[in-house]
mmCIF file of the N, C-alpha and C atoms, coordinates in Angstrom:
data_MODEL
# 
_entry.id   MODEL 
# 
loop_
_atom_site.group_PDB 
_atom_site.id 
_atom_site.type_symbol 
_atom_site.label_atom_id 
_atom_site.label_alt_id 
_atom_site.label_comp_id 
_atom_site.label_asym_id 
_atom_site.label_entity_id 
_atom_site.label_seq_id 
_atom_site.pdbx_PDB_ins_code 
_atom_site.Cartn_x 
_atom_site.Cartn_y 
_atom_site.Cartn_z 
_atom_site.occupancy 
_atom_site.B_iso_or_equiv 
_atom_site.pdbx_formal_charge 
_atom_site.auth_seq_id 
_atom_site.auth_comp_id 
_atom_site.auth_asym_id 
_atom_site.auth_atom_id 
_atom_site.pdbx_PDB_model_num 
ATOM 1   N N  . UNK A 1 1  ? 160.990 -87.785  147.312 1.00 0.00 ? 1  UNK A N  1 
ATOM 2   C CA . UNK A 1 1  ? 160.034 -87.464  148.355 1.00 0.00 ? 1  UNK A CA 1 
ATOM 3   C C  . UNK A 1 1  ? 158.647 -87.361  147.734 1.00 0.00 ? 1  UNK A C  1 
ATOM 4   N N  . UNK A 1 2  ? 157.710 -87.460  148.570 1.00 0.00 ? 2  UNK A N  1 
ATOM 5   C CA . UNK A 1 2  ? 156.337 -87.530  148.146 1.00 0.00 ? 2  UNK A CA 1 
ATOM 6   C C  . UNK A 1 2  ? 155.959 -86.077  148.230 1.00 0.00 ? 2  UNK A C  1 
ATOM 7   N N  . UNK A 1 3  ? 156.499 -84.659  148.380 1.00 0.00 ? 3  UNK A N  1 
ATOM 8   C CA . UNK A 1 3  ? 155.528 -83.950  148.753 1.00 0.00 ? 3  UNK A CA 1 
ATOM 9   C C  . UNK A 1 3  ? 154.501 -83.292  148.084 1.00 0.00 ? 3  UNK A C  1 
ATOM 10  N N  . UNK A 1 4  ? 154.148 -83.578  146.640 1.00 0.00 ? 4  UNK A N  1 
ATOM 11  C CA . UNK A 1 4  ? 153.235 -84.079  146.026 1.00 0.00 ? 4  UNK A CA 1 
ATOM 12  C C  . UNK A 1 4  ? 151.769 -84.348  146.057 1.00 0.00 ? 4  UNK A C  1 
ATOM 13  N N  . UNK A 1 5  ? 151.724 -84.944  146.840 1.00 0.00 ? 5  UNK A N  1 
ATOM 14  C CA . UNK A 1 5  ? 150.870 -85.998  147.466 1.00 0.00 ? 5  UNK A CA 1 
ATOM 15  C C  . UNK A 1 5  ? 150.259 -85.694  148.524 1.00 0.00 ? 5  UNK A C  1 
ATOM 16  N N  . UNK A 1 6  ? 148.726 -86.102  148.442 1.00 0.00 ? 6  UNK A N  1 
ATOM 17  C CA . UNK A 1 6  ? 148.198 -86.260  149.462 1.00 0.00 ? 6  UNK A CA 1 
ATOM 18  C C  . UNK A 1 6  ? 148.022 -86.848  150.468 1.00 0.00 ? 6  UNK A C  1 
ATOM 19  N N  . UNK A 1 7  ? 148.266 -86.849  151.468 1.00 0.00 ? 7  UNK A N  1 
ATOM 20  C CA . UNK A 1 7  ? 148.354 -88.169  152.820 1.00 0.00 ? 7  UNK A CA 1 
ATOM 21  C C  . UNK A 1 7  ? 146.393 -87.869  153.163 1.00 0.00 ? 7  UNK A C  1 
ATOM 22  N N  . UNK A 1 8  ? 146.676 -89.434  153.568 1.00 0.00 ? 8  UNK A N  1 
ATOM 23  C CA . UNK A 1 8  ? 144.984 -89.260  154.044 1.00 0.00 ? 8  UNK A CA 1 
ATOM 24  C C  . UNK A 1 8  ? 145.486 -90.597  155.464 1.00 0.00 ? 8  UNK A C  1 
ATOM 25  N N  . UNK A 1 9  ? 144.200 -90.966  156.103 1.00 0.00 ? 9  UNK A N  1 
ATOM 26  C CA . UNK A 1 9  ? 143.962 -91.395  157.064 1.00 0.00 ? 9  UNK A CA 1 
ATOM 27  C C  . UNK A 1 9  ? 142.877 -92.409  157.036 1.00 0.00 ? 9  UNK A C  1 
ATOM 28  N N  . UNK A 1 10 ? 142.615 -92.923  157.778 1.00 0.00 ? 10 UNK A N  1 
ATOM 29  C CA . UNK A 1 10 ? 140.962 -93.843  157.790 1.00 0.00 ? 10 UNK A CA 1 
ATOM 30  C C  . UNK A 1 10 ? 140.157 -92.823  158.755 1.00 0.00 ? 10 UNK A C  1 
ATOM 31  N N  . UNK A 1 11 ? 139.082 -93.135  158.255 1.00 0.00 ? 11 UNK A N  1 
ATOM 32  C CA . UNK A 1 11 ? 138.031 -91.990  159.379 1.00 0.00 ? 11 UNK A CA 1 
ATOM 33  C C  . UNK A 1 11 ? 137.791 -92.746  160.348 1.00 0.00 ? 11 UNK A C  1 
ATOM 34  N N  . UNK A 1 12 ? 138.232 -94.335  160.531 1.00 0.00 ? 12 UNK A N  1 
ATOM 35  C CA . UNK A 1 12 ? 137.890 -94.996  161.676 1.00 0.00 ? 12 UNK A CA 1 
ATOM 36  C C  . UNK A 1 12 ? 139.152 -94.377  162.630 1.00 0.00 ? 12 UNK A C  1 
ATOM 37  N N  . UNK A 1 13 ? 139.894 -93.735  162.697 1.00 0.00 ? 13 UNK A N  1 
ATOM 38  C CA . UNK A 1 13 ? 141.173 -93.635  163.209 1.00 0.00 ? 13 UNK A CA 1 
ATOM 39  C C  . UNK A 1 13 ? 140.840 -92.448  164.535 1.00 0.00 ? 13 UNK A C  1 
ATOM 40  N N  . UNK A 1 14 ? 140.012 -91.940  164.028 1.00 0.00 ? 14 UNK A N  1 
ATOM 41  C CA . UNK A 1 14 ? 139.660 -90.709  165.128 1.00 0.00 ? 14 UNK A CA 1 
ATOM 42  C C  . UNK A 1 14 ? 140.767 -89.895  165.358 1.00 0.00 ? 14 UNK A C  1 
ATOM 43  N N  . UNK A 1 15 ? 140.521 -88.924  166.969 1.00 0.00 ? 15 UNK A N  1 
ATOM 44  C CA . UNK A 1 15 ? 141.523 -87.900  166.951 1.00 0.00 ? 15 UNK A CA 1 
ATOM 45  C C  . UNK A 1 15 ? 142.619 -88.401  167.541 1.00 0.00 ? 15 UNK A C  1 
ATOM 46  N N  . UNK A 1 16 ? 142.929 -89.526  167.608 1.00 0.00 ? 16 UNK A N  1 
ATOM 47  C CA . UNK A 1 16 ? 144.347 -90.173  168.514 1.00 0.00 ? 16 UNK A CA 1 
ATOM 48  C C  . UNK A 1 16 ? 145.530 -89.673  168.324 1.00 0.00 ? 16 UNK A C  1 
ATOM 49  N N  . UNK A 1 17 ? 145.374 -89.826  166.329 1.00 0.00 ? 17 UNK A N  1 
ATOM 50  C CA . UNK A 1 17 ? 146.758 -89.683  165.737 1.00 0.00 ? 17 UNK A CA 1 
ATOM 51  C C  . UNK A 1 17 ? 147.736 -90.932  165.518 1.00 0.00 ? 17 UNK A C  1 
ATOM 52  N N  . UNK A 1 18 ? 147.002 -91.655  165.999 1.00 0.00 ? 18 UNK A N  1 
ATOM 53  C CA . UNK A 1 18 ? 148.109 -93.056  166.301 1.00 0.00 ? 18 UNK A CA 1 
ATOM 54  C C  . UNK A 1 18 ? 147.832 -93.917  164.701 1.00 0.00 ? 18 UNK A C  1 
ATOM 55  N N  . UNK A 1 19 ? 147.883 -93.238  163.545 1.00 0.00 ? 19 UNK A N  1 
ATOM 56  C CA . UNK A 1 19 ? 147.626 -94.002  162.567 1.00 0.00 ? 19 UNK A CA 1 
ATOM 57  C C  . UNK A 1 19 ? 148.679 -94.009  161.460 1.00 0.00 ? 19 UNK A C  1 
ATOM 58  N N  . UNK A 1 20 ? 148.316 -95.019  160.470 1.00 0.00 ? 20 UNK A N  1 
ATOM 59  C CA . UNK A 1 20 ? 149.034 -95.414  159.137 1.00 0.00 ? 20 UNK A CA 1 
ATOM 60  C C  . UNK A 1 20 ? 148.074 -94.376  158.173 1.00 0.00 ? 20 UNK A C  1 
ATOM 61  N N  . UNK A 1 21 ? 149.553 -93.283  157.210 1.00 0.00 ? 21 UNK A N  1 
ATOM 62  C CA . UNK A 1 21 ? 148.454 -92.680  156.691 1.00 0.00 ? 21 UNK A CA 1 
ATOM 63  C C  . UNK A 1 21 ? 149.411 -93.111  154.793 1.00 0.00 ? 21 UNK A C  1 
ATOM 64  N N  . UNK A 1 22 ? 148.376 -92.710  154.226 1.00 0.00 ? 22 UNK A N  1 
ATOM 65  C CA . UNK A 1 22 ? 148.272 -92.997  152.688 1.00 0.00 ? 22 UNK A CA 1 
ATOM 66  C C  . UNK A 1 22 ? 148.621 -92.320  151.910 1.00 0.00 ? 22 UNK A C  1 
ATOM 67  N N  . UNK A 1 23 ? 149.047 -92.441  151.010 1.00 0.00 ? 23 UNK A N  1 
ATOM 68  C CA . UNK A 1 23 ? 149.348 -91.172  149.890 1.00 0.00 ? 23 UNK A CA 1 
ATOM 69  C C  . UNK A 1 23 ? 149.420 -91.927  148.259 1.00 0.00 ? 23 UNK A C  1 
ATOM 70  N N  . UNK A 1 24 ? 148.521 -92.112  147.716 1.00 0.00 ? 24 UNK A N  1 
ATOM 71  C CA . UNK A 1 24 ? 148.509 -92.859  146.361 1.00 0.00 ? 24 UNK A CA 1 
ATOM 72  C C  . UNK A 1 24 ? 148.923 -91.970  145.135 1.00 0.00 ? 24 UNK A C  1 
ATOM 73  N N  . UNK A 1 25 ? 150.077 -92.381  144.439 1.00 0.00 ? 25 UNK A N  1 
ATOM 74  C CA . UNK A 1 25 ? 150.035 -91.581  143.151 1.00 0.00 ? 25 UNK A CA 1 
ATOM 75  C C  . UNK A 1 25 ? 149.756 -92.414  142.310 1.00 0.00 ? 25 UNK A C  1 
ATOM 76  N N  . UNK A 1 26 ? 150.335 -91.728  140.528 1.00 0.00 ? 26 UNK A N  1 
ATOM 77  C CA . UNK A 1 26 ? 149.904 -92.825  139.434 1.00 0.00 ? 26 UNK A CA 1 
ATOM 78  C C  . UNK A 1 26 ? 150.462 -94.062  139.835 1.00 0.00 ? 26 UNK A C  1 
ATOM 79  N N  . UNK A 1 27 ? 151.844 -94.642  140.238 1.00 0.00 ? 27 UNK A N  1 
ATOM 80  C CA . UNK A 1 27 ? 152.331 -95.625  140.057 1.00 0.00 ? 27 UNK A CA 1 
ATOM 81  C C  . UNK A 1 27 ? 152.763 -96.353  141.397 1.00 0.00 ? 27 UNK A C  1 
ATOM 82  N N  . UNK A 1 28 ? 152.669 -95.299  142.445 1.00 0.00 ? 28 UNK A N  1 
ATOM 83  C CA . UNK A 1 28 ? 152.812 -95.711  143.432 1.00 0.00 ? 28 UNK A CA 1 
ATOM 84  C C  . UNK A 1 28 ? 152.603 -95.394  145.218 1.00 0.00 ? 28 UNK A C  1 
ATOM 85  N N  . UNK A 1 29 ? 152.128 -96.019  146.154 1.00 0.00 ? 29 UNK A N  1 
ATOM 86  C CA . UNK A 1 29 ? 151.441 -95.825  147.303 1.00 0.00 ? 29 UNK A CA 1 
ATOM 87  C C  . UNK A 1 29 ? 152.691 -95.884  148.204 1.00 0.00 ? 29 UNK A C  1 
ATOM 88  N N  . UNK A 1 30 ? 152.236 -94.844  148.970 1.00 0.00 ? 30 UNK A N  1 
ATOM 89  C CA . UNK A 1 30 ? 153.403 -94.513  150.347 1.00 0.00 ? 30 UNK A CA 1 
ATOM 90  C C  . UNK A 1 30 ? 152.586 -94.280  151.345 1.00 0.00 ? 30 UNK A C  1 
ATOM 91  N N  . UNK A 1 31 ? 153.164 -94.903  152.559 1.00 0.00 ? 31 UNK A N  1 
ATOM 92  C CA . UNK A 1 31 ? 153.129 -95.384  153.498 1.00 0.00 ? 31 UNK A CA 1 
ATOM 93  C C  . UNK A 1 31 ? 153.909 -95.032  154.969 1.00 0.00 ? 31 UNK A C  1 
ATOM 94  N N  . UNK A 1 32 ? 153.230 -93.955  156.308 1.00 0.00 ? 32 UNK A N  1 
ATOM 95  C CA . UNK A 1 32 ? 153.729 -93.416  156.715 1.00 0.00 ? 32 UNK A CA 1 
ATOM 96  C C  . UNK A 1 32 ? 152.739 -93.809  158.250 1.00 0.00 ? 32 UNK A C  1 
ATOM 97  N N  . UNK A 1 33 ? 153.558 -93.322  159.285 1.00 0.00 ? 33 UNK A N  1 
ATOM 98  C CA . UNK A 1 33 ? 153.175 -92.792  160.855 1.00 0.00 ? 33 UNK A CA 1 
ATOM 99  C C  . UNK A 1 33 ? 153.096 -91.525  160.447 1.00 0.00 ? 33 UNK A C  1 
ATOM 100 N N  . UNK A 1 34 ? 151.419 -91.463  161.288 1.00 0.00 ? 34 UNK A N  1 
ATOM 101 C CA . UNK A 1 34 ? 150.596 -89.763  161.462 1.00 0.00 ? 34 UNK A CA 1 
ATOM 102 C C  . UNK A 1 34 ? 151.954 -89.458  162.398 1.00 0.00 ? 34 UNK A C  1 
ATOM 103 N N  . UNK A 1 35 ? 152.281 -89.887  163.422 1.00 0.00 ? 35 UNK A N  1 
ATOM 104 C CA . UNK A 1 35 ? 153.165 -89.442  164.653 1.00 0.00 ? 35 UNK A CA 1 
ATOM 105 C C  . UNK A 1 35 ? 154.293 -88.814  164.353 1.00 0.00 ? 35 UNK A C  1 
ATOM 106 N N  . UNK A 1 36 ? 155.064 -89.592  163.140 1.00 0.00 ? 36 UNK A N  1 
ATOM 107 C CA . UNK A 1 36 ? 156.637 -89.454  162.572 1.00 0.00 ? 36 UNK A CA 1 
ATOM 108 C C  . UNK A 1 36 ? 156.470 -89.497  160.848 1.00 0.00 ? 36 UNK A C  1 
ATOM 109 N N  . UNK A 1 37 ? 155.975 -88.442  160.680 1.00 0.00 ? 37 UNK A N  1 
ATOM 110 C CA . UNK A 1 37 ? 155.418 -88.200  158.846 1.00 0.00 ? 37 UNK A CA 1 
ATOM 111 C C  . UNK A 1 37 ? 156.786 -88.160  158.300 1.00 0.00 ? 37 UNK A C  1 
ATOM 112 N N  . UNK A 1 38 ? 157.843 -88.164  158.950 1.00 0.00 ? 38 UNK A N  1 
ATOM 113 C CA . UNK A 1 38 ? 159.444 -88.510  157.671 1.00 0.00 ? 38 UNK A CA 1 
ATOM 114 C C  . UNK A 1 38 ? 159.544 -89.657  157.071 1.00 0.00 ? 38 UNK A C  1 
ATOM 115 N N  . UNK A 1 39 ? 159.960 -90.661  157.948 1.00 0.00 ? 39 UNK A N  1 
ATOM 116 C CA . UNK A 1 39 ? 159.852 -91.752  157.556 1.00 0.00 ? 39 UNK A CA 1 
ATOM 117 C C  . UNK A 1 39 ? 159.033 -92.502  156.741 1.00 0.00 ? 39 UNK A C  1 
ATOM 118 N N  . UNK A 1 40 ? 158.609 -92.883  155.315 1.00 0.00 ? 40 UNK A N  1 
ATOM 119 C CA . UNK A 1 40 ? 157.686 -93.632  154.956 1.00 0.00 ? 40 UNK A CA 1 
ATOM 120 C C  . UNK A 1 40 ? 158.232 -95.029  154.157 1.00 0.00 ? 40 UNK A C  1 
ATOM 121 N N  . UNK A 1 41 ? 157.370 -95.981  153.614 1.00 0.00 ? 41 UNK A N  1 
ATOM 122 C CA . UNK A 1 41 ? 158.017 -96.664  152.827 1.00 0.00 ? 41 UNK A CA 1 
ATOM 123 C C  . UNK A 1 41 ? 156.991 -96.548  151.633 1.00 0.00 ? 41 UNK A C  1 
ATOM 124 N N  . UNK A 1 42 ? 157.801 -96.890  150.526 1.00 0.00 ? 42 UNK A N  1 
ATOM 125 C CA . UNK A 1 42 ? 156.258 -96.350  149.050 1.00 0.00 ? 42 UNK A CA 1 
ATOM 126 C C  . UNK A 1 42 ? 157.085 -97.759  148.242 1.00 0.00 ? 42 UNK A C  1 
ATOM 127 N N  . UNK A 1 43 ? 155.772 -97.858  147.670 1.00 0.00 ? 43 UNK A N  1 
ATOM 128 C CA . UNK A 1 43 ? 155.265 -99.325  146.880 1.00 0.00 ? 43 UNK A CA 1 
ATOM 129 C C  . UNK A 1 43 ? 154.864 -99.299  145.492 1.00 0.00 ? 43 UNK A C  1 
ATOM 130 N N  . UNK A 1 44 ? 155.269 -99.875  144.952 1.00 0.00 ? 44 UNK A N  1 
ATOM 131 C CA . UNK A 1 44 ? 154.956 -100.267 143.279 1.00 0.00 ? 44 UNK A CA 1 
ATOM 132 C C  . UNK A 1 44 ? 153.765 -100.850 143.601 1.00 0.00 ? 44 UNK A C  1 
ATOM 133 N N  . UNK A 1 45 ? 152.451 -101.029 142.633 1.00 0.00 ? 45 UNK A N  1 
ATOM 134 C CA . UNK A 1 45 ? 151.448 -101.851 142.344 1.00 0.00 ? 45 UNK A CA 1 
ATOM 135 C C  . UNK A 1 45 ? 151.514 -103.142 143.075 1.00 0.00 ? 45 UNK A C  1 
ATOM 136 N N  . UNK A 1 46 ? 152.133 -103.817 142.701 1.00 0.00 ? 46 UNK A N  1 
ATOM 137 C CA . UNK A 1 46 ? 152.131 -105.404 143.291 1.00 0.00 ? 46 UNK A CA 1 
ATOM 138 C C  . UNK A 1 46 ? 152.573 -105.363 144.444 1.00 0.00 ? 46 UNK A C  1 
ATOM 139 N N  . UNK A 1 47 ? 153.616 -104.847 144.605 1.00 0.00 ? 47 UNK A N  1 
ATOM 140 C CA . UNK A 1 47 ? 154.061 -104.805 146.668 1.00 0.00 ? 47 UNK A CA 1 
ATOM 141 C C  . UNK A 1 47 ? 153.519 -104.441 147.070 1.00 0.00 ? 47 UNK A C  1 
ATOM 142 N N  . UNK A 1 48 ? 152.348 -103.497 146.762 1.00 0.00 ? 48 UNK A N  1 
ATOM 143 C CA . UNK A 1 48 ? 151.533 -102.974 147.889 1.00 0.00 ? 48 UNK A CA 1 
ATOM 144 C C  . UNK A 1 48 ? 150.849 -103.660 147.967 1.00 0.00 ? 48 UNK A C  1 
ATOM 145 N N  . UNK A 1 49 ? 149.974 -104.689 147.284 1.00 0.00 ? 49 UNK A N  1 
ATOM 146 C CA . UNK A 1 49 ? 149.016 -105.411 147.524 1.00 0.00 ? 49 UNK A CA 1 
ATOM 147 C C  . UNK A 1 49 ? 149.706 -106.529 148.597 1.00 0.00 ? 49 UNK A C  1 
ATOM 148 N N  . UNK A 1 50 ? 150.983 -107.054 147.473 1.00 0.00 ? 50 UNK A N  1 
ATOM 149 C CA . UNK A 1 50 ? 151.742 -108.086 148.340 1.00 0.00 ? 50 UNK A CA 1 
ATOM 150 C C  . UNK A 1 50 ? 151.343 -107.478 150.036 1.00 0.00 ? 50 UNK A C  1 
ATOM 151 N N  . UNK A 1 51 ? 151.906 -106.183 150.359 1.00 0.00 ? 51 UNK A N  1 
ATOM 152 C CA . UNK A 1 51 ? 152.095 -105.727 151.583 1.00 0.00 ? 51 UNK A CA 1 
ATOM 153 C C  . UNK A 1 51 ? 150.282 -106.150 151.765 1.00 0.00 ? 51 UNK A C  1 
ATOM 154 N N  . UNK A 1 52 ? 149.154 -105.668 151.371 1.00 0.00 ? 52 UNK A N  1 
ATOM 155 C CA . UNK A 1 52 ? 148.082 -105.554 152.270 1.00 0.00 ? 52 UNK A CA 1 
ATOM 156 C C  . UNK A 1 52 ? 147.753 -106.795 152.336 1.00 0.00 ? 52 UNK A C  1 
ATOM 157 N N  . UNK A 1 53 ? 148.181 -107.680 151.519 1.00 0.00 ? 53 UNK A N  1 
ATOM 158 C CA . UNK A 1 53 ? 147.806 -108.949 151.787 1.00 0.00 ? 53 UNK A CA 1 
ATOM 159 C C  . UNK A 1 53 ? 148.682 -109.614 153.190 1.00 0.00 ? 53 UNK A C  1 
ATOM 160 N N  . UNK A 1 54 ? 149.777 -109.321 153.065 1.00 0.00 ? 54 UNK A N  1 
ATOM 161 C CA . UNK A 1 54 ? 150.387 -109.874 154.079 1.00 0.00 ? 54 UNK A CA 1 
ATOM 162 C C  . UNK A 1 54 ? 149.931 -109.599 155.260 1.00 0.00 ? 54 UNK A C  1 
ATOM 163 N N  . UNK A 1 55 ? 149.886 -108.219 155.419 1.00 0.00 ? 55 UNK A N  1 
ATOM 164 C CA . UNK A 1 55 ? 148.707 -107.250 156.759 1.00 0.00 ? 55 UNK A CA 1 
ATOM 165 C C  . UNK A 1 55 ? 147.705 -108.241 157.205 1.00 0.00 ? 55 UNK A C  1 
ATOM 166 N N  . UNK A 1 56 ? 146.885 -108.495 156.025 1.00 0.00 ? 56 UNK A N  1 
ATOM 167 C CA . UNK A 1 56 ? 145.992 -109.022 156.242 1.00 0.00 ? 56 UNK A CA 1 
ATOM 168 C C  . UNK A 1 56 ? 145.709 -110.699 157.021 1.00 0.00 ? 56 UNK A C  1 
ATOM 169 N N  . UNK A 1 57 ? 147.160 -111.547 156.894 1.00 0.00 ? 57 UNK A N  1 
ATOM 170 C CA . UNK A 1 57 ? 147.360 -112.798 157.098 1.00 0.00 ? 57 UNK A CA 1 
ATOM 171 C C  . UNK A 1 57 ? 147.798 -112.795 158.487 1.00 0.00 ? 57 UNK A C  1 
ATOM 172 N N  . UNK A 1 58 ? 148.349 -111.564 159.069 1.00 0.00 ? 58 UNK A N  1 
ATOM 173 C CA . UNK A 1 58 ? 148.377 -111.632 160.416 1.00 0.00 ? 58 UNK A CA 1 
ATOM 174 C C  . UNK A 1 58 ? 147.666 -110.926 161.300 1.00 0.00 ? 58 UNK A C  1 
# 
């Protein structure tokens, strides 16, 4: 578990709540719903990029 870690947000996200929030350690980034904070998925270096790149292609 991450609880560790800091979760953050984008400040573009406002008070909705409806967001993807962050949590970076040394080796690796996790990945969660503000809505449902259990569930996350966390990433080694390269998958995460892999992942934002992919984000990014669609």
């Amino acid at each position: 578990m991450n609880n560790d870690k800091t979760w953050r947000k984008s400040t573009y996200s406002g008070a909705g709540n409806n967001c993807v929030e962050l949590a970076v350690g040394r080796s690796t980034t996790s990945v969660r719903d503000s809505k449902r904070p259990g569930p996350r998925l966390t990433f080694g270096e390269r998958p995460f990029r892999a992942f934002l790149t992919a984000l990014r292609q669609t």
